[in-house]
The first five atom37 places (N, CA, C, CB, O) and aatype in JSON, in Angstrom:
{
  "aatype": [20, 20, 20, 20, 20, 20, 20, 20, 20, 20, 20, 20, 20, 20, 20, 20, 20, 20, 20, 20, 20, 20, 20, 20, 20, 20, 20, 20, 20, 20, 20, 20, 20, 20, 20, 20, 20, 20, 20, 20, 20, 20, 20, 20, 20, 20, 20, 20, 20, 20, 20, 20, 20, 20, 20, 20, 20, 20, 20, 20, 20, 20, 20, 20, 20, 20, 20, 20, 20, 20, 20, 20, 20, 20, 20, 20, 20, 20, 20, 20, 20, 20, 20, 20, 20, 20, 20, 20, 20, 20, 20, 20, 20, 20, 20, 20, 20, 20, 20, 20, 20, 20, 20, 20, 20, 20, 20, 20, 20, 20, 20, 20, 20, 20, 20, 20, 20, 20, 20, 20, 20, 20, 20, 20, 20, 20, 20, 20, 20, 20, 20, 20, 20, 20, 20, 20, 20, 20],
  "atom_mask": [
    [1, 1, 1, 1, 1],
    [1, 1, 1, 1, 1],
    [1, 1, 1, 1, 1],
    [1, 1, 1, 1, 1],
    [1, 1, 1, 1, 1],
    [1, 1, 1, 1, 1],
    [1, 1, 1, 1, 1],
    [1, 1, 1, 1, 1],
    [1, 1, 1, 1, 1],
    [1, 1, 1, 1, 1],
    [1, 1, 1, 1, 1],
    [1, 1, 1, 1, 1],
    [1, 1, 1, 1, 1],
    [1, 1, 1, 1, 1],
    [1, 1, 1, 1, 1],
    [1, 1, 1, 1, 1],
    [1, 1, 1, 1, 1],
    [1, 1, 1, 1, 1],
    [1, 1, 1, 1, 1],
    [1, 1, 1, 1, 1],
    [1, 1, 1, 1, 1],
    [1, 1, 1, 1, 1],
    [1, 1, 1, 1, 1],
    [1, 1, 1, 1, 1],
    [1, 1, 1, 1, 1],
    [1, 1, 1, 1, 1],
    [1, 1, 1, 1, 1],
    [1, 1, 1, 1, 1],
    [1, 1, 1, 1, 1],
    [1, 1, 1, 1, 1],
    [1, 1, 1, 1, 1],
    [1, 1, 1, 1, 1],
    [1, 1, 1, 1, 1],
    [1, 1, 1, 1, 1],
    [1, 1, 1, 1, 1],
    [1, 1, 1, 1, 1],
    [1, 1, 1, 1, 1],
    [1, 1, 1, 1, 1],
    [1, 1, 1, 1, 1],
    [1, 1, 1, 1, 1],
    [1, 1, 1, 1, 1],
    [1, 1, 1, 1, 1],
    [1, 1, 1, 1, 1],
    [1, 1, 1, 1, 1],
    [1, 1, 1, 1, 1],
    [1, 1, 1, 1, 1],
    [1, 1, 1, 1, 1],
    [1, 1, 1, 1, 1],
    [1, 1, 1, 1, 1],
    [1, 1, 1, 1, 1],
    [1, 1, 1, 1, 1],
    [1, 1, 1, 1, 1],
    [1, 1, 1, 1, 1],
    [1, 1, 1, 1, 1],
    [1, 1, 1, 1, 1],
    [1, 1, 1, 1, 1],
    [1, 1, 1, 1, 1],
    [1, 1, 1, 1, 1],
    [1, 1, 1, 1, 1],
    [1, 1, 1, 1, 1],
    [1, 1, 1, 1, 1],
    [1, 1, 1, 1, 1],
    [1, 1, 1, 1, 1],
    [1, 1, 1, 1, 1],
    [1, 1, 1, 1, 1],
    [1, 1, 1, 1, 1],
    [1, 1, 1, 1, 1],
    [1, 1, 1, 1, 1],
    [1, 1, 1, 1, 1],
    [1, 1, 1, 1, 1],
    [1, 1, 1, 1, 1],
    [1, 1, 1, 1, 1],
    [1, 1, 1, 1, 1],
    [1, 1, 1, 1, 1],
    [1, 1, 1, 1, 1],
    [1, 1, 1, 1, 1],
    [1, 1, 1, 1, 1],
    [1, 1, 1, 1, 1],
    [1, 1, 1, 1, 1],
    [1, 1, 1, 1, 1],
    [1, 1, 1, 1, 1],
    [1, 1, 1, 1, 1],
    [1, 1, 1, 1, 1],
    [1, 1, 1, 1, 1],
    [1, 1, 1, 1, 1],
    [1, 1, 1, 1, 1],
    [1, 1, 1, 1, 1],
    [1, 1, 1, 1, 1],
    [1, 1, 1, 1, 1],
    [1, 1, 1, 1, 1],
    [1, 1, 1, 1, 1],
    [1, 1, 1, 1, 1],
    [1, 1, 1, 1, 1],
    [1, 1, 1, 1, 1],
    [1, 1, 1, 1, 1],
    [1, 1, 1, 1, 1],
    [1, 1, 1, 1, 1],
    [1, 1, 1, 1, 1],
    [1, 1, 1, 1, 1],
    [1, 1, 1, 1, 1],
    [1, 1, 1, 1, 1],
    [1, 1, 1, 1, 1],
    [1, 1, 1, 1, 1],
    [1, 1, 1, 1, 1],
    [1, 1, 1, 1, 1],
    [1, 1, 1, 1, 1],
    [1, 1, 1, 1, 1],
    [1, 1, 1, 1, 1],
    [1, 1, 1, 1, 1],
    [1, 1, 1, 1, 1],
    [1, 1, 1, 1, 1],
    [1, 1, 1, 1, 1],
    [1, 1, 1, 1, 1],
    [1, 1, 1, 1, 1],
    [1, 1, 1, 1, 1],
    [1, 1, 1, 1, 1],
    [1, 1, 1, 1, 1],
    [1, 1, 1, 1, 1],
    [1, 1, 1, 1, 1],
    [1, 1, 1, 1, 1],
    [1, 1, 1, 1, 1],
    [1, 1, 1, 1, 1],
    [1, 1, 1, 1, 1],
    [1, 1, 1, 1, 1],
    [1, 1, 1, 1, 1],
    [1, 1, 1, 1, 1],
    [1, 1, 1, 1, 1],
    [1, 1, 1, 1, 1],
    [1, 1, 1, 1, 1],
    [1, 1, 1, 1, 1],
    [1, 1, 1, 1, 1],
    [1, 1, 1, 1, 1],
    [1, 1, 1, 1, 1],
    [1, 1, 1, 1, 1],
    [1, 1, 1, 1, 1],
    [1, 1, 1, 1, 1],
    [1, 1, 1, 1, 1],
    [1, 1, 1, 1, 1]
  ],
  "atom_positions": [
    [[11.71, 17.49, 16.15], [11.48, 16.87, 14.86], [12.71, 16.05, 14.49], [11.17, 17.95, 13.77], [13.8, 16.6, 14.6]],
    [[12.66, 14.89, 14.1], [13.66, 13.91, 13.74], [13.75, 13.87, 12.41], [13.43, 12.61, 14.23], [12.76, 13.64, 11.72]],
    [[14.88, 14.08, 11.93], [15.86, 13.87, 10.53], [15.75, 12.47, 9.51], [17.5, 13.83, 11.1], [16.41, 11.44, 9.61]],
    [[14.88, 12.74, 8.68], [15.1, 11.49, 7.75], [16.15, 10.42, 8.26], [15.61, 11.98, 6.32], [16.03, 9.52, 9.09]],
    [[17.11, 10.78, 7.54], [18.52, 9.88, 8.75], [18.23, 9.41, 9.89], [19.73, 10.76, 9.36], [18.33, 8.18, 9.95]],
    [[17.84, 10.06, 11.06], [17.84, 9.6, 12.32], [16.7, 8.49, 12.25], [17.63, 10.79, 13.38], [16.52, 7.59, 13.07]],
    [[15.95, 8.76, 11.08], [14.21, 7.75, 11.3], [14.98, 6.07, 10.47], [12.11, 8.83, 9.73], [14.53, 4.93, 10.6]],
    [[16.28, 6.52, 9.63], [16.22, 5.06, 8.87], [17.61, 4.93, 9.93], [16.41, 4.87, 6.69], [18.34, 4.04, 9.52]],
    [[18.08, 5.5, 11.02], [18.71, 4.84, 11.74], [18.17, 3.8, 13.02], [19.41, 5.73, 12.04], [18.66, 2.82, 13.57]],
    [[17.01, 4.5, 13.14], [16.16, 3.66, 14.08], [15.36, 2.42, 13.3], [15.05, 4.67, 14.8], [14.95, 1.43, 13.91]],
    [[15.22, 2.6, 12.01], [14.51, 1.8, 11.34], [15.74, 0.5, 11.3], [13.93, 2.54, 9.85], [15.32, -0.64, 11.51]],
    [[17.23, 0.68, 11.05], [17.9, 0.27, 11.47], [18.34, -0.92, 12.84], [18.09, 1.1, 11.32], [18.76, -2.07, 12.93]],
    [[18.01, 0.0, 13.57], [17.54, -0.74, 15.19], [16.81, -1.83, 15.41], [16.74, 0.05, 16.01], [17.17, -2.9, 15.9]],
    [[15.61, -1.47, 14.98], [14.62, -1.9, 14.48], [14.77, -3.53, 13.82], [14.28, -0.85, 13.58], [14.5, -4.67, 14.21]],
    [[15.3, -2.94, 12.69], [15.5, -4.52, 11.58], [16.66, -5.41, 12.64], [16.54, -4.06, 9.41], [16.59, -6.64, 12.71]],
    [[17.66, -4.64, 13.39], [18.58, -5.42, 14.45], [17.66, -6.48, 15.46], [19.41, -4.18, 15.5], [17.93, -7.63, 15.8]],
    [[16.42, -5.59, 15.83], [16.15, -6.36, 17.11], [15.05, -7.46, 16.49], [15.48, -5.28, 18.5], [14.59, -8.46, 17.03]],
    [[14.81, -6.95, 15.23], [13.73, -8.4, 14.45], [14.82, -9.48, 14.04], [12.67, -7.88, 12.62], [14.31, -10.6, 14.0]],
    [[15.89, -9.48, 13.79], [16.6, -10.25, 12.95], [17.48, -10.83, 14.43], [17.49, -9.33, 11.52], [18.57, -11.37, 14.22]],
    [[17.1, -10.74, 15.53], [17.58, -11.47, 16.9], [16.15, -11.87, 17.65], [18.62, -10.32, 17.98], [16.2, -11.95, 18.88]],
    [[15.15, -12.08, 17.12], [13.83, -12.76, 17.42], [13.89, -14.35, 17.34], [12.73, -12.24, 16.38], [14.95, -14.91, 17.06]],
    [[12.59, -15.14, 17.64], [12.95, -16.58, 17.99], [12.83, -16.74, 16.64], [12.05, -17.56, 19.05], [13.76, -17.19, 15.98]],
    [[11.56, -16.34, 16.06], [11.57, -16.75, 14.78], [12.27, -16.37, 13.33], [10.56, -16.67, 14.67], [11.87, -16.64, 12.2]],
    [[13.54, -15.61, 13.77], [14.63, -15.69, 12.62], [15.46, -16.76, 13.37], [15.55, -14.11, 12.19], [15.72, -17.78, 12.74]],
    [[15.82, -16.67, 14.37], [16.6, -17.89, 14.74], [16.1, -19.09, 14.38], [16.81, -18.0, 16.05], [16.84, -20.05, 14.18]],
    [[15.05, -19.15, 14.27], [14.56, -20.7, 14.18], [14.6, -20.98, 12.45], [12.72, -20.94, 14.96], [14.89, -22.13, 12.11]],
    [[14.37, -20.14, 11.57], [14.39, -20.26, 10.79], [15.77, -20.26, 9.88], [13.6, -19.71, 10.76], [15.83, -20.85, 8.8]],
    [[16.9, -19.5, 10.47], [18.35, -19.32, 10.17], [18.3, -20.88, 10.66], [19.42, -17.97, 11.04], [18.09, -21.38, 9.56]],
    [[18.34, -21.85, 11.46], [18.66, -23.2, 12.19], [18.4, -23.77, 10.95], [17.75, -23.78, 13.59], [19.37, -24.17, 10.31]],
    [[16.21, -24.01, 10.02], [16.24, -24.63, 9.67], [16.58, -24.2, 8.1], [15.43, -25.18, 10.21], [16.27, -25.0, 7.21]],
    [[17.08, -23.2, 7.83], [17.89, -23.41, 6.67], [19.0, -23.7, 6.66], [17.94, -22.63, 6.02], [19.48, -23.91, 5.54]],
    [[19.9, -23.85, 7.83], [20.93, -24.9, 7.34], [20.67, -26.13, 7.49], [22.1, -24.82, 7.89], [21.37, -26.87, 6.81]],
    [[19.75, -26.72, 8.27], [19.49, -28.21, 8.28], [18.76, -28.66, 6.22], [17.95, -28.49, 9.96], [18.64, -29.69, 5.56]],
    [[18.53, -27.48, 6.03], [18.46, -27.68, 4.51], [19.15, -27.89, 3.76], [18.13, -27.04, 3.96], [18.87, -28.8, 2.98]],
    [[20.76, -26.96, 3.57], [21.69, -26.76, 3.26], [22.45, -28.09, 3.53], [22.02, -25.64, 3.75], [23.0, -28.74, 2.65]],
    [[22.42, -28.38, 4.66], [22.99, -29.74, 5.18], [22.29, -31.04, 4.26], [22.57, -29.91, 6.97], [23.06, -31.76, 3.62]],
    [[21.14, -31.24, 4.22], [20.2, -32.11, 3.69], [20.76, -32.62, 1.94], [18.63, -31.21, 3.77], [20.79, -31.95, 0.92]],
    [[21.01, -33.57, 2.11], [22.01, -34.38, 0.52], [20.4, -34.54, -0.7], [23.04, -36.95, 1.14], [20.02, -34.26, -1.84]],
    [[19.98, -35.15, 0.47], [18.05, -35.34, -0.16], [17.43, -34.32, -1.17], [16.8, -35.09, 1.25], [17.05, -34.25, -2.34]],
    [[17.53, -33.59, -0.09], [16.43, -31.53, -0.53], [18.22, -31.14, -1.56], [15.96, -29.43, 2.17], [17.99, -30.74, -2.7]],
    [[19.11, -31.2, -1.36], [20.09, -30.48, -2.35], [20.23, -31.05, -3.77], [21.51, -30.5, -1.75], [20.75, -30.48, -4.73]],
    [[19.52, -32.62, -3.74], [19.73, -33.59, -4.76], [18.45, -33.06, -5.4], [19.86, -35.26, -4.34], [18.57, -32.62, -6.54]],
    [[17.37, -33.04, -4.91], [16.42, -32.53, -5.79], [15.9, -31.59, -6.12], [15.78, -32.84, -5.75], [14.91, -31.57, -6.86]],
    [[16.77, -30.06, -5.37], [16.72, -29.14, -5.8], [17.46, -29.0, -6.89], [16.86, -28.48, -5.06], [16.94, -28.41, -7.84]],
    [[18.92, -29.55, -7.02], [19.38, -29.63, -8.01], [18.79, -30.12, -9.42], [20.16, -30.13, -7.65], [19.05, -29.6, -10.51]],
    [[18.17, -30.93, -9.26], [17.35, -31.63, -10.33], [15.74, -30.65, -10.81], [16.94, -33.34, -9.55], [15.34, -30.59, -11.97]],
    [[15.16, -30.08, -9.8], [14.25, -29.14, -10.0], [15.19, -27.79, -11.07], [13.66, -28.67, -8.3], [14.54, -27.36, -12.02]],
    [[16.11, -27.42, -10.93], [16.7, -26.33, -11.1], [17.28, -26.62, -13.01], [17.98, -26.16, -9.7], [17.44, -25.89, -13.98]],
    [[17.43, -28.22, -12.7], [18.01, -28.51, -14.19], [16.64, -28.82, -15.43], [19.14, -30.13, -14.03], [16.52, -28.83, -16.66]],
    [[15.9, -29.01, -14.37], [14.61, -29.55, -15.6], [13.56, -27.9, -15.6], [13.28, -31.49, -14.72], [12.67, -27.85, -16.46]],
    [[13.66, -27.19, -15.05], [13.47, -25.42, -15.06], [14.3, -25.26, -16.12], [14.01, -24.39, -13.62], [13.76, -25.51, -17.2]],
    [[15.37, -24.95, -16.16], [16.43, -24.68, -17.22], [16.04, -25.11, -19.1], [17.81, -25.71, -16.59], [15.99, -24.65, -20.24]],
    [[15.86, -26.18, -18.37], [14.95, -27.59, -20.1], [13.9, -27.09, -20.24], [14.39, -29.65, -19.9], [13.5, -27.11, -21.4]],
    [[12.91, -26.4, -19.15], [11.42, -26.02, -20.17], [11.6, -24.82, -20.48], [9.82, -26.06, -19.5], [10.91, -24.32, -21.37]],
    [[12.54, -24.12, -19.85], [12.53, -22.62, -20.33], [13.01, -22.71, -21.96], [13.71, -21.56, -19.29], [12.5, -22.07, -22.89]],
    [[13.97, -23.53, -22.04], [14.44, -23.62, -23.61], [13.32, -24.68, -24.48], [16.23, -24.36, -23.68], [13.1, -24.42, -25.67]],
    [[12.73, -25.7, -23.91], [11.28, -26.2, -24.36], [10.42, -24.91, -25.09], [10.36, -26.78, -22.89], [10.03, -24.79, -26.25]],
    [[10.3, -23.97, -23.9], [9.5, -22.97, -24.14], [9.38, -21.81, -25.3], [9.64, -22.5, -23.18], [8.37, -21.31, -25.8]],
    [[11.32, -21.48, -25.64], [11.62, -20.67, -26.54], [11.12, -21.76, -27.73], [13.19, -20.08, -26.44], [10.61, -21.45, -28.81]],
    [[11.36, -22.89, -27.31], [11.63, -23.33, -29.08], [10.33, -23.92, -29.42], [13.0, -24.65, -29.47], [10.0, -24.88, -30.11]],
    [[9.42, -22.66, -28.41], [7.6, -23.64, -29.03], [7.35, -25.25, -28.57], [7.54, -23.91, -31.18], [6.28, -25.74, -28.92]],
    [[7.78, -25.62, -28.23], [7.85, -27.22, -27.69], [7.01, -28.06, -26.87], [8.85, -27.39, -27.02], [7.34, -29.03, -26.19]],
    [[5.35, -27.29, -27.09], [4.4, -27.14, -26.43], [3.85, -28.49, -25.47], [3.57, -26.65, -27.35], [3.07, -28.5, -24.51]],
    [[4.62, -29.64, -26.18], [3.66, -31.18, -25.83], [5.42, -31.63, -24.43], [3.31, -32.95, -28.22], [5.4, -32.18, -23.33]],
    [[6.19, -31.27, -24.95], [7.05, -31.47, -24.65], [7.27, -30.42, -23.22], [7.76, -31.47, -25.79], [7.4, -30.99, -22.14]],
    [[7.29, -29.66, -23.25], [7.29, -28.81, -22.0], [6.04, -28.93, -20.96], [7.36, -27.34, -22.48], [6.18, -28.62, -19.78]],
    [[4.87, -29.38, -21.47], [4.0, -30.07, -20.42], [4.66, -30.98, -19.36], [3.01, -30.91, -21.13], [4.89, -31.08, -18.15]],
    [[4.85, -31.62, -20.64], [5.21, -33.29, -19.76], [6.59, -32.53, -18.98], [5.82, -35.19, -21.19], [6.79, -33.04, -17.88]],
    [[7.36, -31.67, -19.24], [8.51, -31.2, -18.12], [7.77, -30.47, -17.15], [9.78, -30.17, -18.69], [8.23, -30.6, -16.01]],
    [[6.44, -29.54, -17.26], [6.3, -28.9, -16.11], [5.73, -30.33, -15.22], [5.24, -27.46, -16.26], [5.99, -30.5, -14.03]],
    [[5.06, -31.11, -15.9], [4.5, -32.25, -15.03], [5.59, -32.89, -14.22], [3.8, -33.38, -15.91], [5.51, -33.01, -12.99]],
    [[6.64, -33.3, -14.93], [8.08, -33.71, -14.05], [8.54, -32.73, -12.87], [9.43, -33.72, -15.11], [8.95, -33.24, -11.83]],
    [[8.51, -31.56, -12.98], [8.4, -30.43, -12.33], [7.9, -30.67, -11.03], [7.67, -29.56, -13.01], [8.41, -31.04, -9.97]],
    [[6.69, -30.33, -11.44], [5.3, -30.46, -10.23], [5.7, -31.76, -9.09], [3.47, -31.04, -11.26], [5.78, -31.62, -7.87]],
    [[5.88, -32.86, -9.74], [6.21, -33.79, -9.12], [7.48, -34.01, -8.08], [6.18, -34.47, -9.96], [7.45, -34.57, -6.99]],
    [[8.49, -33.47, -8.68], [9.53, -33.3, -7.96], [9.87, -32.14, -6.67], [10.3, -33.18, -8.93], [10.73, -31.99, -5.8]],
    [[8.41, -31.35, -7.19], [8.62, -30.07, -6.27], [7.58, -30.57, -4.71], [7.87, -28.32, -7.29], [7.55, -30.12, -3.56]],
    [[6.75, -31.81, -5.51], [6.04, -31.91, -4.47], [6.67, -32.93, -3.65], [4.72, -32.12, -4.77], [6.16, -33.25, -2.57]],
    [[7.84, -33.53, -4.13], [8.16, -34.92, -3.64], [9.62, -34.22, -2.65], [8.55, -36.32, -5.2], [10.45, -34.78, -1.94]],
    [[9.4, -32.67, -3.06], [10.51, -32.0, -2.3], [9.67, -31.31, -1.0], [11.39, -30.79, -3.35], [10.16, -31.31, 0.13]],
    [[8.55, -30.81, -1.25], [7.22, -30.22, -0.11], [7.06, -31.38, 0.66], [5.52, -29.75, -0.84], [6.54, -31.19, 1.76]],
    [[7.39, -32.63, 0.35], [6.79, -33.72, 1.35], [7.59, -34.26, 2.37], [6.34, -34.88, 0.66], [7.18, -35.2, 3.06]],
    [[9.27, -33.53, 2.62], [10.31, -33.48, 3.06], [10.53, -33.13, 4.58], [10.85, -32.78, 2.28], [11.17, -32.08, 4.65]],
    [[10.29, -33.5, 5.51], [10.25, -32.7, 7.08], [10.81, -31.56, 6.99], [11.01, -33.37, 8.3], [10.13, -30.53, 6.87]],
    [[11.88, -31.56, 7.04], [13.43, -30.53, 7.04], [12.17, -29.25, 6.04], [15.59, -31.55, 5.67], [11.3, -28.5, 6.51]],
    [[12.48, -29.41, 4.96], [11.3, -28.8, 4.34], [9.9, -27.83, 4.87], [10.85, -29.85, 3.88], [9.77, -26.61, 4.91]],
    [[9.13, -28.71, 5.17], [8.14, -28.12, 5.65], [8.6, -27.26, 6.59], [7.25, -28.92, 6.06], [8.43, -26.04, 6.65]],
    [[9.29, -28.09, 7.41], [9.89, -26.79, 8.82], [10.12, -25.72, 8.06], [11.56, -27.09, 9.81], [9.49, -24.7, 8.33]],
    [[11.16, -25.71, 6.86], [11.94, -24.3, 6.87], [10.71, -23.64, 5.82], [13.93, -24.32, 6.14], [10.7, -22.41, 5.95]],
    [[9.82, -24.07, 4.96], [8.79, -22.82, 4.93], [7.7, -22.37, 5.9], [8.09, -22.96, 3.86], [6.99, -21.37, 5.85]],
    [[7.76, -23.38, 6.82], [6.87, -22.8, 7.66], [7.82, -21.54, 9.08], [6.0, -24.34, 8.34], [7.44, -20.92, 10.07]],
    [[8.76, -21.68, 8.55], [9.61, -20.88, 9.72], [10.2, -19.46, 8.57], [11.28, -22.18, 10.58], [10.67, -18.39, 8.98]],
    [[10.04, -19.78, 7.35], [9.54, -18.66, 6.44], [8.61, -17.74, 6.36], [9.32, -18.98, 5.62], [8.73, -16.57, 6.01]],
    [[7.48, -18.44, 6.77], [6.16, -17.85, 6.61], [6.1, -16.86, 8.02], [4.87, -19.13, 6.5], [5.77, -15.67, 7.97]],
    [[6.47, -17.56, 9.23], [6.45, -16.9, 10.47], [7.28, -15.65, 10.62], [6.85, -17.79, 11.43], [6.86, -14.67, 11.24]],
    [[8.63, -15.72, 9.95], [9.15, -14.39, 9.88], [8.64, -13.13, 8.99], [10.37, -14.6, 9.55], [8.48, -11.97, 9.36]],
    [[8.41, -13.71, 7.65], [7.34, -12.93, 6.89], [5.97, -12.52, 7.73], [6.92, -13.85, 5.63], [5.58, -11.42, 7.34]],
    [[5.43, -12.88, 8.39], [4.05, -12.89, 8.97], [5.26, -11.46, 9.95], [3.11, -14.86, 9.91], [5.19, -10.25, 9.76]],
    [[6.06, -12.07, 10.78], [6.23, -11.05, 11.72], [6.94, -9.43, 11.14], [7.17, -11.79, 12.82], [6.86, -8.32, 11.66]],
    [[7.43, -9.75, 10.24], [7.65, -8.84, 9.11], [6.5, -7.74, 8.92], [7.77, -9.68, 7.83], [6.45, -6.6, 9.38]],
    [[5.82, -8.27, 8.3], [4.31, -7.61, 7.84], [3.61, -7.34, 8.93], [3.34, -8.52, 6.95], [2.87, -6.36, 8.83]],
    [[3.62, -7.85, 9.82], [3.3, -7.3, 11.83], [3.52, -5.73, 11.69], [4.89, -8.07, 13.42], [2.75, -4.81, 11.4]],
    [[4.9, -5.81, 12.01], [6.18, -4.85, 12.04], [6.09, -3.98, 11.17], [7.46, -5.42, 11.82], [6.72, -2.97, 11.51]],
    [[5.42, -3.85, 9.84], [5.29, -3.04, 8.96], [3.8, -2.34, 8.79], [5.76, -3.7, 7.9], [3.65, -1.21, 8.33]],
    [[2.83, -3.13, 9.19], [1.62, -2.48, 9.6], [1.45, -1.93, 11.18], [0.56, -3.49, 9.3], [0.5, -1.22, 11.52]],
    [[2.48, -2.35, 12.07], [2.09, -1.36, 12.61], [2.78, 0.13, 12.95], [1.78, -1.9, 13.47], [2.49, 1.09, 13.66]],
    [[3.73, -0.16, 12.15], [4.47, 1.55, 11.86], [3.36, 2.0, 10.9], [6.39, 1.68, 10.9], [2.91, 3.12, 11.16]],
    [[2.86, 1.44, 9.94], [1.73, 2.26, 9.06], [0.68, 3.13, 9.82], [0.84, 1.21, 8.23], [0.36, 4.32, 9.75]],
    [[0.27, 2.04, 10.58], [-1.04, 2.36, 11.4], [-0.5, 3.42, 12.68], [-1.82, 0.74, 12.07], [-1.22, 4.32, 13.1]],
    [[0.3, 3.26, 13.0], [0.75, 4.12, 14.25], [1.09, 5.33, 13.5], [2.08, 3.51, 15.23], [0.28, 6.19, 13.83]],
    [[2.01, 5.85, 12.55], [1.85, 6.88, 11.98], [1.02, 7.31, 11.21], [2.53, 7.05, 11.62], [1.37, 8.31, 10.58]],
    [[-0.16, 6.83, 10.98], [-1.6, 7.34, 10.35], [-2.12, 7.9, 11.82], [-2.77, 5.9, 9.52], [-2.35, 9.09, 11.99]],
    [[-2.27, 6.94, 12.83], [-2.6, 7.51, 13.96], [-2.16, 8.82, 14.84], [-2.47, 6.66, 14.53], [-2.84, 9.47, 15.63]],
    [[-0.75, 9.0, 14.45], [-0.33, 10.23, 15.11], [-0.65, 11.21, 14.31], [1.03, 10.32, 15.46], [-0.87, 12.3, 14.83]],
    [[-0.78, 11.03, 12.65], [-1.29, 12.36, 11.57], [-2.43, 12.76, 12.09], [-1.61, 12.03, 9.92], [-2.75, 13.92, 12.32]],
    [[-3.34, 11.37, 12.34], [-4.52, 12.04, 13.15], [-5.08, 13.04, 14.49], [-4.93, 11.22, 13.36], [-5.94, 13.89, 14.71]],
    [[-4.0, 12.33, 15.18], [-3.93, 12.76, 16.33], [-3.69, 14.35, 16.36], [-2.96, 11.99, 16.95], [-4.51, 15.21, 16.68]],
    [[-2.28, 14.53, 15.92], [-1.5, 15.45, 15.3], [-2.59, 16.57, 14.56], [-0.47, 14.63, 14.24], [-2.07, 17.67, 14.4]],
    [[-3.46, 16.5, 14.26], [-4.09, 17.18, 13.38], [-5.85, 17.35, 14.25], [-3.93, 16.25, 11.79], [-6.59, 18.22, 13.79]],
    [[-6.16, 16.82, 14.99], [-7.35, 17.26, 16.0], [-8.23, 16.1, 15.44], [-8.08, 19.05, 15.86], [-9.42, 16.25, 15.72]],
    [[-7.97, 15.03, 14.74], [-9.04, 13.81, 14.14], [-9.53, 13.27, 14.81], [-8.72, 12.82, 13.45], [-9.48, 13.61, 15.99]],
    [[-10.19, 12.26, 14.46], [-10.52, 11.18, 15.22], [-9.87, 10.06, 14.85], [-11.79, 10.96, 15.24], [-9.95, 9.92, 13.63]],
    [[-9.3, 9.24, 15.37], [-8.69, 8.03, 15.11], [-10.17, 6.63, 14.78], [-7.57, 7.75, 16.68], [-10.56, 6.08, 13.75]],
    [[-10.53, 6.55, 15.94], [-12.16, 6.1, 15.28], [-12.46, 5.88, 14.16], [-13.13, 6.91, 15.36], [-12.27, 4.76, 13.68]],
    [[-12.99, 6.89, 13.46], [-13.25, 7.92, 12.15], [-11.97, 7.41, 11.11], [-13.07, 9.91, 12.66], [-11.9, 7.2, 9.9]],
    [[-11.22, 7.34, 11.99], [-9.9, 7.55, 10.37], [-9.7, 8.75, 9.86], [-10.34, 6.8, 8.83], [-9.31, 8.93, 8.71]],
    [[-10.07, 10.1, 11.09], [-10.34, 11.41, 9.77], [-9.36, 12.03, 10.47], [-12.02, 12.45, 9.48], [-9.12, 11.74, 11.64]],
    [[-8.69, 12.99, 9.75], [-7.92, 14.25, 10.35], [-9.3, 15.57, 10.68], [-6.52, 14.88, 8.89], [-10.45, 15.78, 10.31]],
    [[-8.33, 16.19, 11.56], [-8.94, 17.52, 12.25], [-9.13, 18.62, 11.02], [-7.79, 18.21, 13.55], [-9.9, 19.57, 11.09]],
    [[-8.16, 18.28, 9.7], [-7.93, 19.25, 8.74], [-9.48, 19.23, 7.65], [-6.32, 18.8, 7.9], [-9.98, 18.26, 7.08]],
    [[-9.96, 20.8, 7.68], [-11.37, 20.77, 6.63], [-10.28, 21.18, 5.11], [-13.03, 22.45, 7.18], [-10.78, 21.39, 4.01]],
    [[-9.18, 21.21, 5.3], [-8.77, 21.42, 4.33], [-8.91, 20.14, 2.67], [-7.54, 21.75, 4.97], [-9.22, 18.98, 2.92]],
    [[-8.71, 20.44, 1.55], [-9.01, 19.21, 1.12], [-7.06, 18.95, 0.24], [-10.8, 19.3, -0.08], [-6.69, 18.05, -0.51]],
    [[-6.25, 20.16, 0.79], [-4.93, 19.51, 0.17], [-4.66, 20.85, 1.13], [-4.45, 19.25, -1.82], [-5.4, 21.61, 1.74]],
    [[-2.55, 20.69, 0.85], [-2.14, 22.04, 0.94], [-2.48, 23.44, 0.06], [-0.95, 21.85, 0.86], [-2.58, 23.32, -1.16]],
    [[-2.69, 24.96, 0.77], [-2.84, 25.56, 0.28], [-4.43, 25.94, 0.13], [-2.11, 25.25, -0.44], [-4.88, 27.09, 0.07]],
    [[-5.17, 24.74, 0.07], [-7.06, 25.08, -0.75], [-6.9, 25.63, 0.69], [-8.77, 23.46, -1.37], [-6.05, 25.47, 1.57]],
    [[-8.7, 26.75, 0.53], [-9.39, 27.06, 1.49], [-10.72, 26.64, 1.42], [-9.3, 28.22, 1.65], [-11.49, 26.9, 2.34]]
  ]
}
């Protein structure tokens, strides 16, 4: 039987050998080609300052006025989505997240599977071997 500890030391391991995969590398690459990018930093900057203006639009009720900023908004965020450098680095976002959530369903599913196992179930089924309906009932 393995020790809490020993399970988040392997879980450990684990996050080591995901975070040396192609797709964190590729994605560590294209966030600095972001970082690098004068373009995507100029209008993030500018996304970040007109966020700032509707949030205080917002406190002070400023209802006609904070439209027209989320509309400035929208525009700038899309004129930032339409960016190469860009697209790469959320789509090299999405791939590590995707492999993430891989990685996390199948420790779910593999240890549902061994409870089963572990217990005389059927994996099939989804059921444990146990007629019990908790600890303790008979």
């Amino acid at each position: 039987m393995m020790s809490r500890m020993e399970v988040i030391a392997k879980a450990k391991d684990l996050a080591k050998l995901v975070s040396e995969t192609e797709e964190v590398d590729f994605f560590k690459r294209a966030e600095a080609k972001i970082n690098e990018n004068k373009k995507v930093q100029s209008l993030i900057a500018r996304i970040k300052l007109e966020q700032k203006e509707a949030v205080n639009l917002q406190h002070y009720s400023k209802h006609e006025a904070l439209k027209e900023k989320d509309e400035r908004i929208d525009k700038l965020m899309q004129q930032l989505d339409e960016i190469p450098v860009v697209q790469e680095f959320k789509r090299s976002q999405s791939d590590v997240n995707d492999l993430l959530q891989l990685v996390a369903n199948t420790i779910s599913n593999t240890v549902t599977d061994e409870i089963i196992e572990a217990t005389g179930g059927n994996v099939l089924e989804g059921t444990t071997g146990s007629t019990q309906s908790g600890p303790g009932c008979k």
